[in-house]
VOBA-1610 file (N, C-alpha, C; in pm, whole numbers, padded with zeros to 5 digits, always signed):
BEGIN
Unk+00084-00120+00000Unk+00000+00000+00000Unk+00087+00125+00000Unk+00164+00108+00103Unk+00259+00288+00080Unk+00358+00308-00007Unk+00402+00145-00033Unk+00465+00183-00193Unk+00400+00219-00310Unk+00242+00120-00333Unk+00170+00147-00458Unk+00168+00342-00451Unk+00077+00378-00316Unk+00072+00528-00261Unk+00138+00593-00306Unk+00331+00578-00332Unk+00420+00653-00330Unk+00405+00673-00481Unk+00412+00561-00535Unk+00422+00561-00700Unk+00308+00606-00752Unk+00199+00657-00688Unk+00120+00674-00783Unk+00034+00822-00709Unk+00164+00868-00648Unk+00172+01047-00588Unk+00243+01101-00701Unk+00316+01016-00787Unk+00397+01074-00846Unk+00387+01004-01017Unk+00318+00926-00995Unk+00342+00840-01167Unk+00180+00949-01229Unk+00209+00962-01337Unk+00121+01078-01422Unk+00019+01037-01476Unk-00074+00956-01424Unk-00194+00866-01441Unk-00314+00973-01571Unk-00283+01088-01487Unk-00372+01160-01607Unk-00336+01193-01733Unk-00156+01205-01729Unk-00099+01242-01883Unk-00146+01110-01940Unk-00097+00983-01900Unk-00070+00846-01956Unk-00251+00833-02027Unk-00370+00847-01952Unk-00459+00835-01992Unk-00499+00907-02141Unk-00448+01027-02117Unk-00496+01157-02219Unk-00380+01131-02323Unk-00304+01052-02334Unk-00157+01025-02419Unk-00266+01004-02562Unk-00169+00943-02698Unk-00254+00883-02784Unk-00285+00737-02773Unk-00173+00675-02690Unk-00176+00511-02638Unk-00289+00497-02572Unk-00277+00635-02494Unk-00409+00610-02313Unk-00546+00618-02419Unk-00541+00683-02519Unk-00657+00719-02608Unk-00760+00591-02680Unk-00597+00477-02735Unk-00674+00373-02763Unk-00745+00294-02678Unk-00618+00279-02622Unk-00732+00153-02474Unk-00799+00222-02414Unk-00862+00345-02404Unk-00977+00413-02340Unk-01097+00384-02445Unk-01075+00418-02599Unk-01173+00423-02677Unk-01244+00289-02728Unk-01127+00176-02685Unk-01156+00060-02756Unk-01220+00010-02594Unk-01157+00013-02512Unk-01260-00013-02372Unk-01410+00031-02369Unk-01427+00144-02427Unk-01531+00219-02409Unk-01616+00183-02463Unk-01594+00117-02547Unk-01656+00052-02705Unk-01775-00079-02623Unk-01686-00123-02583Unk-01709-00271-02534Unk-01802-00264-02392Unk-01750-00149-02267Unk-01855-00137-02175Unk-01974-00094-02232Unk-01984-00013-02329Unk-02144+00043-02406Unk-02186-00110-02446Unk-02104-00172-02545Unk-02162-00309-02567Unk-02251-00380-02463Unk-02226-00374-02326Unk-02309-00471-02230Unk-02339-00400-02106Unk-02368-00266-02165Unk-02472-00224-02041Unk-02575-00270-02110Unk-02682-00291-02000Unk-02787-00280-02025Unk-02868-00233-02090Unk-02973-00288-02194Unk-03065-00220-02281Unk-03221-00211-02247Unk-03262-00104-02262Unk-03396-00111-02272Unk-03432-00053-02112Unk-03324-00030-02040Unk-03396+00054-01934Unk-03287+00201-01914Unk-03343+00303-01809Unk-03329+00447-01852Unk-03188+00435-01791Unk-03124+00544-01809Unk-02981+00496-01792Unk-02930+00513-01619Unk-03000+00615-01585Unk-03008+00642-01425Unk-03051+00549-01351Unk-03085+00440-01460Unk-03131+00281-01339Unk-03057+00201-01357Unk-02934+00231-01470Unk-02789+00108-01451Unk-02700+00134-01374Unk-02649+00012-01303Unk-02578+00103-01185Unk-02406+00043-01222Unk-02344+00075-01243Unk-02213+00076-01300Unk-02087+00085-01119Unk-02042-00013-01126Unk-01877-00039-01026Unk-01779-00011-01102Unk-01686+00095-01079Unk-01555+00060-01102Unk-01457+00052-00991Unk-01370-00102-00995Unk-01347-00103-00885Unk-01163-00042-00939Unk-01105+00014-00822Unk-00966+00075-00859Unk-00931+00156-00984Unk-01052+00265-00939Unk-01102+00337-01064Unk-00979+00489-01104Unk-00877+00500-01003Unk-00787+00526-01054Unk-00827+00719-01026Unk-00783+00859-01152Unk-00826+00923-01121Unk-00998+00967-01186Unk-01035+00844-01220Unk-01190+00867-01271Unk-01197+00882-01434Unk-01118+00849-01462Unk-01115+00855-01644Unk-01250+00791-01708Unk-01313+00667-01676Unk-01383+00581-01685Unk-01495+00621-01639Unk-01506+00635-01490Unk-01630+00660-01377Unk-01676+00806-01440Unk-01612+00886-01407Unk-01652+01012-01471Unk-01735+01068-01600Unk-01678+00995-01714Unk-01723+00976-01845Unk-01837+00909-01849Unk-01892+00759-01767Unk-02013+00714-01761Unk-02099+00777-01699Unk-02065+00845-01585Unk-02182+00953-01488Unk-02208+01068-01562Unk-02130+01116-01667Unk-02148+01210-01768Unk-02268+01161-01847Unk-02273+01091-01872Unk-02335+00994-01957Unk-02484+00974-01889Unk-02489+00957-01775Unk-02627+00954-01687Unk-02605+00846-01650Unk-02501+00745-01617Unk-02541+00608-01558Unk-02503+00631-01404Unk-02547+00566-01302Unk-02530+00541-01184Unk-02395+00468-01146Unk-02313+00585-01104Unk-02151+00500-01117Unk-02099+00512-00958Unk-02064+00433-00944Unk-01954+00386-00815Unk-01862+00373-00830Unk-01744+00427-00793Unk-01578+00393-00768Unk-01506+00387-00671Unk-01461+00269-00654Unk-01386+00255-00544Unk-01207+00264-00570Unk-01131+00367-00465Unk-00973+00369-00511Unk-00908+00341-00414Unk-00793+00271-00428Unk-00710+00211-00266Unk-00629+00358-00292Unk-00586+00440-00366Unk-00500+00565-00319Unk-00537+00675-00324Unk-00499+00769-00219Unk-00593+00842-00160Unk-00558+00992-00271Unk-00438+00996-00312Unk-00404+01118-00427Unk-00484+01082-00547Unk-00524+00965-00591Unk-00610+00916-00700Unk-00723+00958-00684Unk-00772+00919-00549Unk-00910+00972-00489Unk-00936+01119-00509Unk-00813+01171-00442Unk-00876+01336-00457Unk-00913+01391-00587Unk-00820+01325-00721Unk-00818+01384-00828Unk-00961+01384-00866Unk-01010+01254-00853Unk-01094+01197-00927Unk-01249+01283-00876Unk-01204+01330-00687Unk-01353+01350-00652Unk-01380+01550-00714Unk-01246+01588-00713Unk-01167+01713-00761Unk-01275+01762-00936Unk-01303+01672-01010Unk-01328+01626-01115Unk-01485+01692-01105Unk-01597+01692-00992Unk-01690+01748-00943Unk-01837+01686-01048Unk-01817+01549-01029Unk-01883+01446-01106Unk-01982+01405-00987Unk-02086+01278-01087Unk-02212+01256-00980Unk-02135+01112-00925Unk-02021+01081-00982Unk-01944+00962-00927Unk-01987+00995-00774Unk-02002+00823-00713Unk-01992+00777-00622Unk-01895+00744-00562Unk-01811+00831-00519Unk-01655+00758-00487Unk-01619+00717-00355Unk-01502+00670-00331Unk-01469+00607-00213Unk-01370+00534-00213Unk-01305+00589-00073Unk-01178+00426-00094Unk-01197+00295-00060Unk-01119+00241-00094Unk-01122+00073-00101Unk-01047+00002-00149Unk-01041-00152-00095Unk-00988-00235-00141Unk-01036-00338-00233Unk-00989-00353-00360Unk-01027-00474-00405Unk-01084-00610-00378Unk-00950-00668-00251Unk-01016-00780-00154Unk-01119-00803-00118Unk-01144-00634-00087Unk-01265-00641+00026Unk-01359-00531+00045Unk-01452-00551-00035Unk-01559-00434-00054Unk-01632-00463-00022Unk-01598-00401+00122Unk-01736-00421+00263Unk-01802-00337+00247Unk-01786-00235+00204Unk-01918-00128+00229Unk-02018-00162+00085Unk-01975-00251+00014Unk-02098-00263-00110Unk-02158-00405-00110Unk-02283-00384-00105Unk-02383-00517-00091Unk-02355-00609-00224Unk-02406-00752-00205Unk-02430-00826-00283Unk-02539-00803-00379Unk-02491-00852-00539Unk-02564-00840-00612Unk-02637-00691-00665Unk-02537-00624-00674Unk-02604-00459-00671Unk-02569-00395-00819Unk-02435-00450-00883Unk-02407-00365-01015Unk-02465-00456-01131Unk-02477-00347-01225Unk-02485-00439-01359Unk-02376-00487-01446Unk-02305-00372-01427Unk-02148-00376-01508Unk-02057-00342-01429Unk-01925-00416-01405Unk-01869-00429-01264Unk-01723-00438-01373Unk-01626-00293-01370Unk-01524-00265-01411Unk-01394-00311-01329Unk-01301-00381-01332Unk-01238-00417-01247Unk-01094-00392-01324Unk-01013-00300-01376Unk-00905-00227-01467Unk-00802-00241-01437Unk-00814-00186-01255Unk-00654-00153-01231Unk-00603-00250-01118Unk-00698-00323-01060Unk-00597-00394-00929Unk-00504-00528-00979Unk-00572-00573-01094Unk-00504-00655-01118Unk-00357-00662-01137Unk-00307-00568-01186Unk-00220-00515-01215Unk-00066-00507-01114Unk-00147-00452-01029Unk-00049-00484-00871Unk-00068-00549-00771Unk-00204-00677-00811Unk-00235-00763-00727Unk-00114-00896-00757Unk-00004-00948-00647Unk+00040-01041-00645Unk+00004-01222-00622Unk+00070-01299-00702Unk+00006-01434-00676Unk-00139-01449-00717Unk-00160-01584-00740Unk-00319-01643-00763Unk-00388-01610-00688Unk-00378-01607-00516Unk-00480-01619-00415Unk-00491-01464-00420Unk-00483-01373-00441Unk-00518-01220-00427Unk-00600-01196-00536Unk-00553-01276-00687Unk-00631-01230-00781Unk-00763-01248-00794Unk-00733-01396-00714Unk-00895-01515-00705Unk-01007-01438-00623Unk-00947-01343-00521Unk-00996-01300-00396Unk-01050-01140-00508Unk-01030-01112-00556Unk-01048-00976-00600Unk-01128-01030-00725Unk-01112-01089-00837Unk-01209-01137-00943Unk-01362-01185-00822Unk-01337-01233-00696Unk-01440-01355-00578Unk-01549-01224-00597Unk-01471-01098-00540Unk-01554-00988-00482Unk-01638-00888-00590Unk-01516-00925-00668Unk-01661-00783-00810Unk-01702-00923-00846Unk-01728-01055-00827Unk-01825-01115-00882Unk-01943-01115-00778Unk-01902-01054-00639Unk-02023-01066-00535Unk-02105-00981-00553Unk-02051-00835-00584Unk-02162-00760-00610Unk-02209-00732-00720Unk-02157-00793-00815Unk-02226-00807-00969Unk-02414-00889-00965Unk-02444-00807-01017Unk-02601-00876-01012Unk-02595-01028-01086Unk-02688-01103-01039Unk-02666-01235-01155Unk-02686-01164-01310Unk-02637-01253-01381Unk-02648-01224-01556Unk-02592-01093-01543Unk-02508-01033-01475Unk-02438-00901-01505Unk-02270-00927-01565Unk-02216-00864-01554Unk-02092-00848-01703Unk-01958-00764-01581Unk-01886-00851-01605Unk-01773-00789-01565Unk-01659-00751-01634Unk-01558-00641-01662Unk-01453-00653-01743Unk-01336-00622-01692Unk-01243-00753-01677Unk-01056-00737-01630Unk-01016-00677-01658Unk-00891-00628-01663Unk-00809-00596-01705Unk-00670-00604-01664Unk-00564-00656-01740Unk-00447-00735-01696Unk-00331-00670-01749Unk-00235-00649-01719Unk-00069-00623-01767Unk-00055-00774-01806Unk+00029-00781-01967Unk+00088-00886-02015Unk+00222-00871-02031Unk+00251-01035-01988Unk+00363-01038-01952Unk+00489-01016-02115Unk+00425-01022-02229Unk+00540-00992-02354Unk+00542-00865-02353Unk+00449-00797-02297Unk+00479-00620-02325Unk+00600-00585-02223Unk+00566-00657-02104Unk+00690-00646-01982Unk+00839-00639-02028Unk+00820-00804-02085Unk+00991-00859-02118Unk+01010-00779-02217Unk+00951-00756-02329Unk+01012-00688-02460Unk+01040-00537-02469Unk+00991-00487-02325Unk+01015-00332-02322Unk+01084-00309-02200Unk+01071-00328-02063Unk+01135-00332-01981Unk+01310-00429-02007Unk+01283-00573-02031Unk+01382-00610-02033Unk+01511-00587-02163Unk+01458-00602-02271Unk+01488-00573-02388Unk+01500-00437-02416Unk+01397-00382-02438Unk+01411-00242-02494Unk+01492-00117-02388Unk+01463-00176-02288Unk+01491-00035-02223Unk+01633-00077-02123Unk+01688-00230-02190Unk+01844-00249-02148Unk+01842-00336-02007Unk+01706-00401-01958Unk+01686-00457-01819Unk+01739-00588-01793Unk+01803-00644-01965Unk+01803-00779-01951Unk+01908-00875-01870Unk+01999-00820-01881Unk+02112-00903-01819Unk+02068-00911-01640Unk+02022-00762-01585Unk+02024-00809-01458Unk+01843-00896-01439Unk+01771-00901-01520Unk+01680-00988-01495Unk+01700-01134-01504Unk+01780-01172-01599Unk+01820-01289-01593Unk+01921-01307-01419Unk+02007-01204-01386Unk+02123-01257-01310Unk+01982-01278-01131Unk+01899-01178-01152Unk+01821-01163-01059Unk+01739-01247-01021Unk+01674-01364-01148Unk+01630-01447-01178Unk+01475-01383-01190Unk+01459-01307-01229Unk+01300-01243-01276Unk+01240-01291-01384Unk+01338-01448-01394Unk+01250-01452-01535Unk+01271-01625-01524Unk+01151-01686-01627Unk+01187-01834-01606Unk+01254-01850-01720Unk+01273-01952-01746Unk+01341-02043-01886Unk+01258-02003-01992Unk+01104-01996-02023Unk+01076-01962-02090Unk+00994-01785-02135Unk+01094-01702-02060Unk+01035-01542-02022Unk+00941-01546-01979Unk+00884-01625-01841Unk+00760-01528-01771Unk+00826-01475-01661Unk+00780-01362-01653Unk+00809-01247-01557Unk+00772-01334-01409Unk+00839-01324-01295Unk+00896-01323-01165Unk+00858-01231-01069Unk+00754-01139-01068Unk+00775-00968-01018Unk+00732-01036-00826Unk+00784-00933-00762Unk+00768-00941-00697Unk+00708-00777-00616Unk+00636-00813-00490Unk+00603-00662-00409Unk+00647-00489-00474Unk+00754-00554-00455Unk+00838-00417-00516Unk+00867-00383-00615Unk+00839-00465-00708Unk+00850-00457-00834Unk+00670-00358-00894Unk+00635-00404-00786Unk+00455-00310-00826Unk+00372-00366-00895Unk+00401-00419-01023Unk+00333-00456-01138Unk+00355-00601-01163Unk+00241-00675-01211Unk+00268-00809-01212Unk+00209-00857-01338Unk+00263-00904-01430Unk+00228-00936-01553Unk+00208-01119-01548Unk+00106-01111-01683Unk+00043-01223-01709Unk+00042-01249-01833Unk+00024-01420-01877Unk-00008-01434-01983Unk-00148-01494-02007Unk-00155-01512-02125Unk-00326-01563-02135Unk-00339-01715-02121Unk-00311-01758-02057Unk-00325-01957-01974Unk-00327-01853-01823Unk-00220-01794-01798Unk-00282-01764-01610Unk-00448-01676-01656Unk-00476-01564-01740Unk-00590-01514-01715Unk-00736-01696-01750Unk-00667-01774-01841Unk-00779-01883-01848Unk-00794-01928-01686Unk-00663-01984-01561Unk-00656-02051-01483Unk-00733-01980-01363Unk-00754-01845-01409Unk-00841-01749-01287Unk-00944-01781-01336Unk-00994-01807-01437Unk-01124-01778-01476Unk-01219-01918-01445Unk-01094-02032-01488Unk-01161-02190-01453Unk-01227-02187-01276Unk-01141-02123-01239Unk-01186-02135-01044Unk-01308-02038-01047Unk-01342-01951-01117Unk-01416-01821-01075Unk-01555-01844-01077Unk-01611-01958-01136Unk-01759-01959-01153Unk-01819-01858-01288Unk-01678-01795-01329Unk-01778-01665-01396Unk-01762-01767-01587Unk-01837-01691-01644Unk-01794-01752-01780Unk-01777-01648-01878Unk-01680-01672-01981Unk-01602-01587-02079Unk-01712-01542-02147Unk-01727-01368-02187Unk-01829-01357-02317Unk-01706-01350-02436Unk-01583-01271-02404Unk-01489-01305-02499Unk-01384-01221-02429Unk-01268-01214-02504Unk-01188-01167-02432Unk-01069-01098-02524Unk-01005-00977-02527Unk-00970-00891-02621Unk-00841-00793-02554Unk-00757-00756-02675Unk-00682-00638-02647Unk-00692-00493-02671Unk-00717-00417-02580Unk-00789-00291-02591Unk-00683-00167-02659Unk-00542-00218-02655Unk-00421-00124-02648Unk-00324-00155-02787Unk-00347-00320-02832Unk-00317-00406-02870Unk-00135-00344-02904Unk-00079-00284-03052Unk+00076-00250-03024Unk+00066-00063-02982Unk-00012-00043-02983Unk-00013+00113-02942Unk+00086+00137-02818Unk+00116+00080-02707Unk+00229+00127-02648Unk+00360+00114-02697Unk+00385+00019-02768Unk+00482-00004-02831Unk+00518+00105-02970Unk+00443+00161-02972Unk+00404+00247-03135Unk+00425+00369-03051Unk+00447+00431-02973Unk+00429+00524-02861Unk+00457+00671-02944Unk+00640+00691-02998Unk+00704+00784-03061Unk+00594+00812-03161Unk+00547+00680-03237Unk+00498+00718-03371Unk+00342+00713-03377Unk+00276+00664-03304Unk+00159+00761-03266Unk+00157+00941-03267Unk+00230+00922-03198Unk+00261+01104-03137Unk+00292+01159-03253Unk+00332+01117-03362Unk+00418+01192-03498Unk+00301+01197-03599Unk+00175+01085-03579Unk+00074+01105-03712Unk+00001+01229-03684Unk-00089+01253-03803Unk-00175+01360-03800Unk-00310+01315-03764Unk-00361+01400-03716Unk-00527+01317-03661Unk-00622+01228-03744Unk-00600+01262-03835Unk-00649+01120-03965Unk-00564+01024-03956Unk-00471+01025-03972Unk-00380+00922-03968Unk-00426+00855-03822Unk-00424+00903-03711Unk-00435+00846-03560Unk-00575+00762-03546Unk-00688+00844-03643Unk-00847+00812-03643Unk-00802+00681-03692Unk-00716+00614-03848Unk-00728+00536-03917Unk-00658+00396-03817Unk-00547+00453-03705Unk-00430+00375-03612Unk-00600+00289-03537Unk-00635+00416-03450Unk-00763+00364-03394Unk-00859+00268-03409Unk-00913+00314-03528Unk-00998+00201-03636Unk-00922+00062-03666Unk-00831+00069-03700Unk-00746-00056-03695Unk-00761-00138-03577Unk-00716-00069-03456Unk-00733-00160-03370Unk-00900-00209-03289Unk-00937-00120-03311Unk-01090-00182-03311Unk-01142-00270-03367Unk-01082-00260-03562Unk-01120-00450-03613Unk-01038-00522-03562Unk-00919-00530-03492Unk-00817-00625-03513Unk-00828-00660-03332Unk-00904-00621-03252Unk-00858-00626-03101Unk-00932-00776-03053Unk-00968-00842-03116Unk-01068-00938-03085Unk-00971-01055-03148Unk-00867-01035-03184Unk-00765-01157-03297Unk-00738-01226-03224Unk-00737-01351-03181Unk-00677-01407-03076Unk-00528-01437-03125Unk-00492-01406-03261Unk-00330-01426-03251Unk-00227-01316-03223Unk-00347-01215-03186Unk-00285-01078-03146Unk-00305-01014-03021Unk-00344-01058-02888Unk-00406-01055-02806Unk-00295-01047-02668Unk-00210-01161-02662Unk-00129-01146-02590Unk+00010-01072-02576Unk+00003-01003-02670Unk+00119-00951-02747Unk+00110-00829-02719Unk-00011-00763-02687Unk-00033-00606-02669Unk-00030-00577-02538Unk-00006-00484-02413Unk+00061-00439-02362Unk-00039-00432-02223Unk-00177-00453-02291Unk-00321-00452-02172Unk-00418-00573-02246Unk-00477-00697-02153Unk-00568-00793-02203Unk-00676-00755-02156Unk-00817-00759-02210Unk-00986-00667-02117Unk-00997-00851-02165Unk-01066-00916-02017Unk-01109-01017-02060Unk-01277-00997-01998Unk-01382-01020-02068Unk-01509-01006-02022Unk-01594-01125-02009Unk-01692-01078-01914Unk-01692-01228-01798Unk-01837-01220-01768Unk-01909-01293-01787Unk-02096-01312-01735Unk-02085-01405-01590Unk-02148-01282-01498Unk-02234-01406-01344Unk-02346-01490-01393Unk-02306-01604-01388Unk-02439-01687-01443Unk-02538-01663-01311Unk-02635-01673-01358Unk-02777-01642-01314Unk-02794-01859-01207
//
């Protein structure tokens, strides 16, 4: 907690969002929560969770929108930004683990983005997928979201010169999966661990996609097109984010998930 706290008093959550990278996986996310809200009733009667909602990028934009939104944030500089923002968001802190103050069975669409991310080991993840499936209404829709582990190795270790001491450190297995530990913050995955959460979870796949797909990796040259050019980057990845031979490879996985009834 006072490390995540420290790093994220100071890591630029709002540039990174508003970037052209933060742009795709916001727009192609966005795409997909409209996909499974609810139809056919008024929008002030869907009630929308985001859990580790960060400084409100998400929450904000749907309460704009008229839906009934809740966010819960474990850091408290995230919090302020977000309540700062002067939205009909429902905010509050919290933990992933353990979202005592929200009843069973209460959301329709239950956003779950950022804990995964710096949640360590199986038993934390299991425990945090357990809880936005508690207060998800039956037949309601949940959507992950995961750090993958090839965006890790190929930019941290590779690109940005990390490799020799990851190997000497042993952060890595025989076949490059990432090792992270506490302090490391961030914990990357590949798509067999997001299947092995999902087999225990009770919940079932509606499908599962890359929202970011090479856009972080494209970072310089994003930033260099002209806004047609960026519209056309965009569009691209909107047909192409659903590929399953392109999925693990991009830098964020949205896997989406039905409470059976």
């Amino acid at each position: 907690m006072d490390e995540l706290e420290r790093y994220y008093n100071k890591f630029p959550e709002e540039k990174r969002l508003n970037s052209r990278r933060g742009q795709v996986e916001y727009r192609v996310s966005m795409k997909y929560i409209h996909e499974y809200i609810p139809a056919g009733i008024p929008k002030e009667k869907v009630k929308i969770l985001e859990i580790g909602a960060g400084t409100g990028r998400y929450s904000v934009a749907l309460a704009n929108e008229g839906y009934d939104v809740t966010a819960v944030e474990l850091v408290k500089y995230n919090l302020g930004i977000l309540k700062a923002k002067g939205s009909a968001v429902k905010a509050m802190q919290g933990n992933a683990l353990h979202l005592k103050k929200l009843p069973n069975d209460t959301f329709d669409v239950t956003l779950l983005f950022g804990p995964m991310y710096h949640l360590f080991g199986e038993k934390d993840k299991k425990q945090a997928l357990a809880e936005a499936k508690r207060v998800t209404k039956p037949d309601g829709v949940i959507l992950v979201a995961y750090c993958m582990n090839e965006y890790g190795v190929l930019t941290y270790a590779f690109k940005e010169g990390h490799i020799n001491e990851c190997v000497e450190e042993m952060r890595l297995t025989e076949d490059f999966h990432t090792i992270s530990q506490k302090e490391n913050l961030y914990d990357y995955v590949r798509i067999e661990d997001i299947d092995a959460l999902l087999e225990d979870s009770g919940l079932e796949r509606i499908k599962i996609l890359s929202p970011d797909g090479p856009a972080s990796y494209m970072r310089p040259f994003l930033n260099q097109m002209s806004d047609e050019e960026f519209e056309h980057f965009v569009a691209y990845q909107m047909a192409t984010c659903e590929r399953m031979d392109l999925i693990g490879a991009g830098a964020h996985t949205l896997d989406i998930l039905r409470k059976k009834c």
